[in-house]
TORVEXKE-817958 format. One record per residue (C-alpha): residue number from 0; residue in three letters; x, y negated, z negated. Coordinates in nm, 4 decimals, always signed. Layout:
BEGIN
   resi   resn          u          v          w
    NUM    Ala          X          Y          Z
...
This chain:
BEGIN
   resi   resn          u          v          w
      0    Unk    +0.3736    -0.9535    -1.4677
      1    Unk    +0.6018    -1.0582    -1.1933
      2    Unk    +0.4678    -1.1304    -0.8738
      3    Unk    +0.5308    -0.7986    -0.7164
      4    Unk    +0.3544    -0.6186    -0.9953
      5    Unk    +0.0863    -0.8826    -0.9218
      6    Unk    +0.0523    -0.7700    -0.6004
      7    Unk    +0.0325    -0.4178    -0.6201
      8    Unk    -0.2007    -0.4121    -0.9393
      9    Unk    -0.4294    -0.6907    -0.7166
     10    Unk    -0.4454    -0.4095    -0.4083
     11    Unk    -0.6143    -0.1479    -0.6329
     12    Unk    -0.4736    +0.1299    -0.3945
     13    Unk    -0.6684    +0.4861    -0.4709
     14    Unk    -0.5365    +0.7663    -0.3123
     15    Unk    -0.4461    +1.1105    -0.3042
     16    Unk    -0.2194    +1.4305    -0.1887
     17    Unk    -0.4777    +1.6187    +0.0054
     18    Unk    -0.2742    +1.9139    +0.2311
     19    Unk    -0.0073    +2.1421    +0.1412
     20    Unk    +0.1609    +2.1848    +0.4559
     21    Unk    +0.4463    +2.4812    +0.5309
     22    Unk    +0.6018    +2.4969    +0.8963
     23    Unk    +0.8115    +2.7075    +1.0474
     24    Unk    +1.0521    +2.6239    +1.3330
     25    Unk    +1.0037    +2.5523    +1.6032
     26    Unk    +0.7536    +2.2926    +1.5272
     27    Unk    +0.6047    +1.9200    +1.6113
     28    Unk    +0.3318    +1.7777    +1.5161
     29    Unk    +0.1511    +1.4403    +1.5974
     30    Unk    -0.0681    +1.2867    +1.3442
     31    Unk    -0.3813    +1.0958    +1.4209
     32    Unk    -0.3251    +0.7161    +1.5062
     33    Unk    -0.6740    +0.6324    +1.3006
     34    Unk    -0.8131    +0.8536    +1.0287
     35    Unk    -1.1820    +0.9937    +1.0934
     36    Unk    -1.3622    +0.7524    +0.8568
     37    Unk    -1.5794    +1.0155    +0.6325
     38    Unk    -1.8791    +0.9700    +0.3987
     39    Unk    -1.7133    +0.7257    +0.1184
     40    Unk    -1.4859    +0.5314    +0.3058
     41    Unk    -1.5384    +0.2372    +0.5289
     42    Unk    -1.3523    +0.1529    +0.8578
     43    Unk    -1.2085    -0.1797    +0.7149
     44    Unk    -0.9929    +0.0421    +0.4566
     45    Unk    -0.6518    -0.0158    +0.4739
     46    Unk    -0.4460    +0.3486    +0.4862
     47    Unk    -0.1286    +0.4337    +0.3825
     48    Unk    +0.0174    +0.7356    +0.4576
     49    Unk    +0.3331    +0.9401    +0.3007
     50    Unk    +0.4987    +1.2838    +0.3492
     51    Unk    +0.6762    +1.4221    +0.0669
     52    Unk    +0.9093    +1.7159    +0.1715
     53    Unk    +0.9812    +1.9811    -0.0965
     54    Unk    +1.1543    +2.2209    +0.1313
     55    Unk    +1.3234    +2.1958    +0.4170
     56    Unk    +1.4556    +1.9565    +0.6526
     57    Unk    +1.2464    +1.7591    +0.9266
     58    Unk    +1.2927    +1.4690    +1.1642
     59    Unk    +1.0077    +1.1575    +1.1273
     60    Unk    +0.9718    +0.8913    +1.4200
     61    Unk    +0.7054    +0.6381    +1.5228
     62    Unk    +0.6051    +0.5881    +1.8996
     63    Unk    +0.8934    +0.3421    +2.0140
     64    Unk    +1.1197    +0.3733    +1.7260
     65    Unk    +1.4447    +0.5776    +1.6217
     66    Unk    +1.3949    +0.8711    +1.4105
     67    Unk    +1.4775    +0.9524    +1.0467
     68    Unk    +1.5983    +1.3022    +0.9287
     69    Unk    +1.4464    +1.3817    +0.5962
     70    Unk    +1.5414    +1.6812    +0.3498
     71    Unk    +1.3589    +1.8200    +0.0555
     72    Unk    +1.2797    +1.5345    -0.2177
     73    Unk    +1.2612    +1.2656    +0.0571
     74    Unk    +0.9114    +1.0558    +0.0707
     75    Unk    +0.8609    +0.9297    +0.3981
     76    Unk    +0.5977    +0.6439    +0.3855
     77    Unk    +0.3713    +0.4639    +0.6716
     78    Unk    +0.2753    +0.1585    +0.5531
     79    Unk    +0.0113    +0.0544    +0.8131
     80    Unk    -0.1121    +0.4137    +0.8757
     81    Unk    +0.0381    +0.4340    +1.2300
     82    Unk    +0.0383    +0.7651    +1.4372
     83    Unk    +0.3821    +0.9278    +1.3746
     84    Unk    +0.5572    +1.2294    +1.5295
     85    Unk    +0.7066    +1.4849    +1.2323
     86    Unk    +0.8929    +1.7881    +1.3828
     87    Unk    +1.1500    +2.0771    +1.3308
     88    Unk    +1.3987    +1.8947    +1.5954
     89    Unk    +1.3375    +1.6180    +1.8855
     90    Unk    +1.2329    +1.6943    +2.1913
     91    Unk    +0.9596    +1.9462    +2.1157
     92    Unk    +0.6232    +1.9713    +2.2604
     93    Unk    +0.4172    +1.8048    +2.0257
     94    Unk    +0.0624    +1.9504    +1.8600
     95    Unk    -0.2099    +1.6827    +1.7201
     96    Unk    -0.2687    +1.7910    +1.3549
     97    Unk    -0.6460    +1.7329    +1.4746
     98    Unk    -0.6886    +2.0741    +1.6381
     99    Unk    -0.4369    +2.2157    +1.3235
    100    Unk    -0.6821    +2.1683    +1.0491
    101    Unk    -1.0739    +2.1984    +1.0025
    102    Unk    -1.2808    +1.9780    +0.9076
    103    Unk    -1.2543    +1.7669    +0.5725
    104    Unk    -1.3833    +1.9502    +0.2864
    105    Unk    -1.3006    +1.8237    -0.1163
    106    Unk    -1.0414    +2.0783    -0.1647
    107    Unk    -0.7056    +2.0994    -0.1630
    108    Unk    -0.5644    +2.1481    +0.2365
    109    Unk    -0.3437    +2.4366    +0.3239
    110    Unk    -0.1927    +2.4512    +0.6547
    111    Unk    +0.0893    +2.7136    +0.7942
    112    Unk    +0.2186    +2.6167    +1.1289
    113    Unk    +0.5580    +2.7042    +1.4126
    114    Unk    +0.7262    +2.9225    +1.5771
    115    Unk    +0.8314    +3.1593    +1.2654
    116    Unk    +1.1940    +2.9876    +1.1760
    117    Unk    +1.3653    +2.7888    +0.9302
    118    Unk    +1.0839    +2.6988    +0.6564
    119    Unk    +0.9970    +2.2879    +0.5866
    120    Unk    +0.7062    +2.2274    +0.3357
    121    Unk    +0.5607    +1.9363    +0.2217
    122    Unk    +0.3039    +1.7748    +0.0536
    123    Unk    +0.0755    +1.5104    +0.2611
    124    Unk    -0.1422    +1.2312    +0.1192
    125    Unk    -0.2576    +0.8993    +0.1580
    126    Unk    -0.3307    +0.5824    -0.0448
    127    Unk    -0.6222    +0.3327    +0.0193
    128    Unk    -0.7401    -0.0443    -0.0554
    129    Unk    -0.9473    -0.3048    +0.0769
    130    Unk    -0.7462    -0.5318    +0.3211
    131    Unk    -0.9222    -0.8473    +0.1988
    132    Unk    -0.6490    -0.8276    -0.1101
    133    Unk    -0.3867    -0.5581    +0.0351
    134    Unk    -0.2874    -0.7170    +0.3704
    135    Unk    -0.0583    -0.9532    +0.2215
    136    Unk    +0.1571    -0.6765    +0.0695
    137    Unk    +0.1110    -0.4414    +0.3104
    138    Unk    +0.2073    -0.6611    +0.6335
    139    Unk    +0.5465    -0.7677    +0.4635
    140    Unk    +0.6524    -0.3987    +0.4819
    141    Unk    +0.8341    -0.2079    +0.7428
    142    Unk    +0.6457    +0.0478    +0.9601
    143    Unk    +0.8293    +0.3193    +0.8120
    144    Unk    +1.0052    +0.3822    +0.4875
    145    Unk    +1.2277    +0.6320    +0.3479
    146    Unk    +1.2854    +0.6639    -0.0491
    147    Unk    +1.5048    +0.9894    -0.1724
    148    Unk    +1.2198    +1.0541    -0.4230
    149    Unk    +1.4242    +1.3496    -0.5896
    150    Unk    +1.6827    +1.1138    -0.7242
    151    Unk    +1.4306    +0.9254    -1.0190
    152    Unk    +1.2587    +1.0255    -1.2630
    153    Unk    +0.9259    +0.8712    -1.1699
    154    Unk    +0.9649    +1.1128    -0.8590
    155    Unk    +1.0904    +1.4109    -1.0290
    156    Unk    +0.7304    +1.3516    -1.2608
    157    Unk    +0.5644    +1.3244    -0.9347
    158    Unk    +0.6636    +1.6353    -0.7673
    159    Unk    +0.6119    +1.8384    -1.1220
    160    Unk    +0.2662    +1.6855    -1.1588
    161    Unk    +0.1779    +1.7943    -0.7665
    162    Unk    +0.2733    +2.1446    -0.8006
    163    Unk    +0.0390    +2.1751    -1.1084
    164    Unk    -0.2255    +2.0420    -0.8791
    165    Unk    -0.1321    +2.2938    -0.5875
    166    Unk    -0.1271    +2.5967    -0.8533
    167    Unk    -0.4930    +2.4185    -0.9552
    168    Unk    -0.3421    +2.4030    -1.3309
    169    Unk    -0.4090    +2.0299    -1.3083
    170    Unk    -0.7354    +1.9889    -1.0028
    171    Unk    -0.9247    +2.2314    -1.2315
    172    Unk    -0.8990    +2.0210    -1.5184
    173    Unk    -1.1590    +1.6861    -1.5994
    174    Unk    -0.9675    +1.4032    -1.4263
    175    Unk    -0.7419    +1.6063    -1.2486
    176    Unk    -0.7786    +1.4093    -0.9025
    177    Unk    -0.7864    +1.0700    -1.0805
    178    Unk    -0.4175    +1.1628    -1.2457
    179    Unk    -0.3178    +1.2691    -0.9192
    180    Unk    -0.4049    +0.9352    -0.7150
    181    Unk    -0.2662    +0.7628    -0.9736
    182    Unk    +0.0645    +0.9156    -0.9466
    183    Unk    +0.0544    +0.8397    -0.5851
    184    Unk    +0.0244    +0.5056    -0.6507
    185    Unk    +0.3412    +0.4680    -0.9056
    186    Unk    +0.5309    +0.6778    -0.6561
    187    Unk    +0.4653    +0.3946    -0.3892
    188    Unk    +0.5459    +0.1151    -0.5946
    189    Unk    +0.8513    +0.2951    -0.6767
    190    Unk    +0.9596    +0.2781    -0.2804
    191    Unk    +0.8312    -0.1116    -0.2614
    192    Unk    +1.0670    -0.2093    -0.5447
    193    Unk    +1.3313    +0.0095    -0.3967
    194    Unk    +1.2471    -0.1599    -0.0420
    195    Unk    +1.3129    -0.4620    -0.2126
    196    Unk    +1.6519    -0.4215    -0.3701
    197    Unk    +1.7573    -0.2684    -0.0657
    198    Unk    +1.7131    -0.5877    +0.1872
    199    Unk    +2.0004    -0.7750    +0.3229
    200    Unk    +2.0447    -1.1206    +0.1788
    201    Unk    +1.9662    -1.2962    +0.5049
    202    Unk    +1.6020    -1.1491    +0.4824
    203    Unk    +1.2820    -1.3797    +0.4914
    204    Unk    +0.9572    -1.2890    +0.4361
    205    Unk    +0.7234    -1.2790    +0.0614
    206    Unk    +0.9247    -0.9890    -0.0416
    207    Unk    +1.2845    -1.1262    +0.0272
    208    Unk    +1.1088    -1.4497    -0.1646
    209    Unk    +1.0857    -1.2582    -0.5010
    210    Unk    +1.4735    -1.1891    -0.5210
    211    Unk    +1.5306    -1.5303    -0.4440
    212    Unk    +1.6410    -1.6857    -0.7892
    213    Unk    +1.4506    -2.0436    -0.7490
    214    Unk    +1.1441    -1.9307    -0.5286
    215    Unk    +1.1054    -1.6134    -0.7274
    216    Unk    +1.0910    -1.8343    -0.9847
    217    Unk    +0.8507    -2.0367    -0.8397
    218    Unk    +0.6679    -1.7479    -0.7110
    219    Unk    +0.6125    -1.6198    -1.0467
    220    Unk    +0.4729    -1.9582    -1.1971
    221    Unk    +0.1983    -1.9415    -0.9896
    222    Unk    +0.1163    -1.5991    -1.0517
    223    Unk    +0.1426    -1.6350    -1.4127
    224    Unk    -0.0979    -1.9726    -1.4078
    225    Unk    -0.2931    -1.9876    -1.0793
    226    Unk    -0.5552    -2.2765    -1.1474
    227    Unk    -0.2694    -2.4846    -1.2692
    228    Unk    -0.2784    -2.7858    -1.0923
    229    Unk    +0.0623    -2.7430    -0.9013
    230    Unk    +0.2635    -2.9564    -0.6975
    231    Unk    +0.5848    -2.9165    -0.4958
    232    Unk    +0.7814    -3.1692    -0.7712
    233    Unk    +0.5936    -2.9982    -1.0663
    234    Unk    +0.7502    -2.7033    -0.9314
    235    Unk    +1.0546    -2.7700    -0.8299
    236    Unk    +1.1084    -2.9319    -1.2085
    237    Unk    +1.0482    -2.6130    -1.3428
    238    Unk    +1.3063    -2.4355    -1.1248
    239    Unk    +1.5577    -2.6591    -1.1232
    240    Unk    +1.5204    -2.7976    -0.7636
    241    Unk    +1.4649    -3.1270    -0.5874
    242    Unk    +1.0719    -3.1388    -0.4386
    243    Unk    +1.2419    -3.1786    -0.1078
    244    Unk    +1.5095    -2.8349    -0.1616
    245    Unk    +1.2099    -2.6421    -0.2794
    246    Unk    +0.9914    -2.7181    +0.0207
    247    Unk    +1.2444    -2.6756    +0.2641
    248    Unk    +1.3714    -2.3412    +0.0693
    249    Unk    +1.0248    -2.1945    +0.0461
    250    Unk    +0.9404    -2.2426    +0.4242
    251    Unk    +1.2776    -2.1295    +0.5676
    252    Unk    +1.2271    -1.7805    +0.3311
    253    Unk    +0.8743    -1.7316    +0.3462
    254    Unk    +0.7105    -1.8605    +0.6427
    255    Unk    +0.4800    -2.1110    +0.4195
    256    Unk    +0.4330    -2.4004    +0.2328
    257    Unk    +0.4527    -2.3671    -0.1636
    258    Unk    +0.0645    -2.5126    -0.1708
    259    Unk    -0.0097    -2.2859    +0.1360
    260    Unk    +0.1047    -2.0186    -0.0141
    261    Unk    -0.0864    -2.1106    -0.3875
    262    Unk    -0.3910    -2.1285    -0.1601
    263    Unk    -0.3548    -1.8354    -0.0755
    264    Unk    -0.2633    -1.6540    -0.3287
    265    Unk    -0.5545    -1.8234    -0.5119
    266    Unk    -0.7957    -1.6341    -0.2708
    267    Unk    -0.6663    -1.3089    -0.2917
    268    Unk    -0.7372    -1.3804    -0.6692
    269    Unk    -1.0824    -1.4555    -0.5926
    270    Unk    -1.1445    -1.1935    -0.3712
    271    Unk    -1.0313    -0.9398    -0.6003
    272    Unk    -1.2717    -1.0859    -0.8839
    273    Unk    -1.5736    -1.1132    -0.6688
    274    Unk    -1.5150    -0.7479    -0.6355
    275    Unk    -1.4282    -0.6552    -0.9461
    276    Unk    -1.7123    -0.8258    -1.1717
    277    Unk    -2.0359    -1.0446    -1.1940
    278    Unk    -1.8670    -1.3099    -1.3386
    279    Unk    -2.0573    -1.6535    -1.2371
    280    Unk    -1.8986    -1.8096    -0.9394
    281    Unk    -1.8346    -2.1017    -1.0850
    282    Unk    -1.6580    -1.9599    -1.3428
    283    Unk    -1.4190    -1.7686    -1.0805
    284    Unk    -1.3801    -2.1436    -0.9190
    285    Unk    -1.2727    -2.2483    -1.2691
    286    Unk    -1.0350    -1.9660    -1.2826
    287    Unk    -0.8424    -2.0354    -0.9530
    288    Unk    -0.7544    -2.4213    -0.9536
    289    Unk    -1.0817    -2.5230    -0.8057
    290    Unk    -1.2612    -2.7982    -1.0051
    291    Unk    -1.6314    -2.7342    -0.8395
    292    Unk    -1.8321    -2.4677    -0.6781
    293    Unk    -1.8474    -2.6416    -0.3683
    294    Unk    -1.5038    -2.6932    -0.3145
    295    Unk    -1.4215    -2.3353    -0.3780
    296    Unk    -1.7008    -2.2239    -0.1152
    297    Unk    -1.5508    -2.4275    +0.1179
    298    Unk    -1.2068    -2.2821    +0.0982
    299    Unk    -1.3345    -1.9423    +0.0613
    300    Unk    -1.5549    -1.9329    +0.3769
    301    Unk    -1.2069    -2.0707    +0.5571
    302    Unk    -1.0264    -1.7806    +0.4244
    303    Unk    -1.2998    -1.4929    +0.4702
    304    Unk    -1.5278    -1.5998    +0.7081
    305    Unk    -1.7927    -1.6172    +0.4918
    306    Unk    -1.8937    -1.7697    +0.1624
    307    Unk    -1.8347    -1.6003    -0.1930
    308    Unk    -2.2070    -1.5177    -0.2558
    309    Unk    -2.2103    -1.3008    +0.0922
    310    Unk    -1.8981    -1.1589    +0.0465
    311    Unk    -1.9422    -1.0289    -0.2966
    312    Unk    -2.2893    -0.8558    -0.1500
    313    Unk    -2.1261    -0.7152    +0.1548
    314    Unk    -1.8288    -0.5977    -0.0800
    315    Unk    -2.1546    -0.4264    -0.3386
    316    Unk    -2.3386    -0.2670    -0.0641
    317    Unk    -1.9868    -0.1059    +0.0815
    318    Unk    -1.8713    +0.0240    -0.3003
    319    Unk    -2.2177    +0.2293    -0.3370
    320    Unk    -2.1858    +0.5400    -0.4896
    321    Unk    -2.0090    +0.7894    -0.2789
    322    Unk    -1.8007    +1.1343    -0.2943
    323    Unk    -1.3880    +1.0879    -0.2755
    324    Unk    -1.2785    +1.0412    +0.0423
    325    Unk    -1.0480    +1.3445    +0.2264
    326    Unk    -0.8942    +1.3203    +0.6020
    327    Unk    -0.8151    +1.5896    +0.8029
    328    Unk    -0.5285    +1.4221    +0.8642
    329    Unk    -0.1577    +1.4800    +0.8086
């Protein structure tokens, strides 16, 4: 996989359309700035939220920032959950979506809203992960994005798929809600790689890195071969670059050392693993580019606070058993 792919398939992001929404203008609503955390999901999740409009036109705008019109088949997507305004037109008075809709229950959301105008719909959800092994993606994107979901086919599945759920041909059926998250999750690495190609050559930043043709490069050797033992030269042979061109390169685009960055990304690997499986930790050690146990404790208490024993209990006791989370949250 490329690096990108890594990422996203590292995050694990769950997630789900939960409210069917249909306003009429004039209308403004405010969303909550934190989700209420309900039984199944823990304060430290990370939350993602996205608006996908299937009728209708709307305005979108986060406290401090310009607006964005959207129109039906647009996906408007919050990257770091933030408390966003969504209205018929600016300037309205503004209603929390906290006293618009009940408490959470496990079904699908319905809510009808405004002043008995022009008709917007849309369909609300949200995607989840940890933030030991999302932040890194998450904190390279922008605070809002805007991807004309009607104009690919992975959207135009995504929409078809969601109305089947909304009719309840698909949420009756075994799985349903698993298919559903799931499709939520290829429609948001649809808008990353979109993001991606879209971003101005002068970028910097991880995600400018990967279009990069030498650090991409060397951004995908150490994905593809982690406990490799790397160096700068060893690297910068394989991509065609002096040791000195790569270093200075990498920093300038991403912020980072190459072996700051392979430390890194070496955690995130762990993490993910002590999560994941019981695999000895010496064998996840092994598997990153650390030759003993005590070496690799070391570096992962400097990354998480605490060693990988303690983390991977904490991590166990948070991932008991529990029912699927909903928000009453737009």
């Amino acid at each position: 996989m490329d690096p990108l792919s890594d990422a996203l398939h590292l995050a694990r992001f769950t997630g789900a359309v939960f409210l069917e929404a249909r306003f009429t203008a004039p209308w403004s609503v405010l969303t909550q700035a934190a989700p209420r955390a309900t039984a199944g999901q823990r304060e430290s999740e990370y939350l993602v939220k996205y608006h996908l409009i299937t009728e209708g036109t709307c305005v979108a705008r986060l406290p401090g920032d310009e607006l964005v019109w959207l129109e039906a088949g647009d996906l408007v997507l919050f990257p770091h959950g933030e408390q966003h305004e969504l209205a018929s037109a600016i300037g309205l008075p503004t209603v929390s979506t906290e006293a618009l809709i009940d408490a959470p229950t496990s079904e699908m959301r319905r809510l009808d809203h405004g002043g008995g105008g022009a008709v917007t719909r849309m369909l609300c959800g949200f995607l989840t992960c940890d933030p030991n092994v999302c932040k890194p993606l998450l904190s390279a994107l922008p605070r809002m994005m805007r991807l004309k979901a009607g104009s690919g086919p992975v959207a135009a599945w995504f929409e078809s798929a969601v109305q089947y759920t909304l009719d309840g041909s698909l949420g009756a059926q075994v799985g349903g809600n698993v298919v559903v998250a799931k499709m939520a999750e290829m429609l948001f690495a649809e808008a990353v790689r979109r993001y991606v190609e879209s971003l101005p050559v002068e970028q910097r930043g991880w995600l400018a890195g990967l279009r990069d043709r030498h650090i991409g490069r060397a951004l995908a050797l150490m994905h593809e071969r982690p406990a490799y033992a790397w160096t700068v030269e060893e690297l910068g042979r394989q991509v065609a670059m002096s040791r000195s061109s790569l270093a200075m390169r990498f920093t300038q685009v991403l912020g980072q050392t190459p072996m700051a960055y392979l430390a890194s990304w070496r955690m995130q690997l762990a993490a993910q693993m002590l999560i994941a499986d019981a695999r000895p930790i010496v064998r996840i050690a092994e598997e990153t580019g650390y030759e003993s146990e005590s070496s690799f404790n070391r570096a992962f208490k400097r990354s998480f606070d605490v060693p990988p024993a303690t983390f991977r209990r904490e991590q166990q006791r948070a991932r008991m058993p529990h029912a699927l989370p909903v928000h009453a949250v737009a």
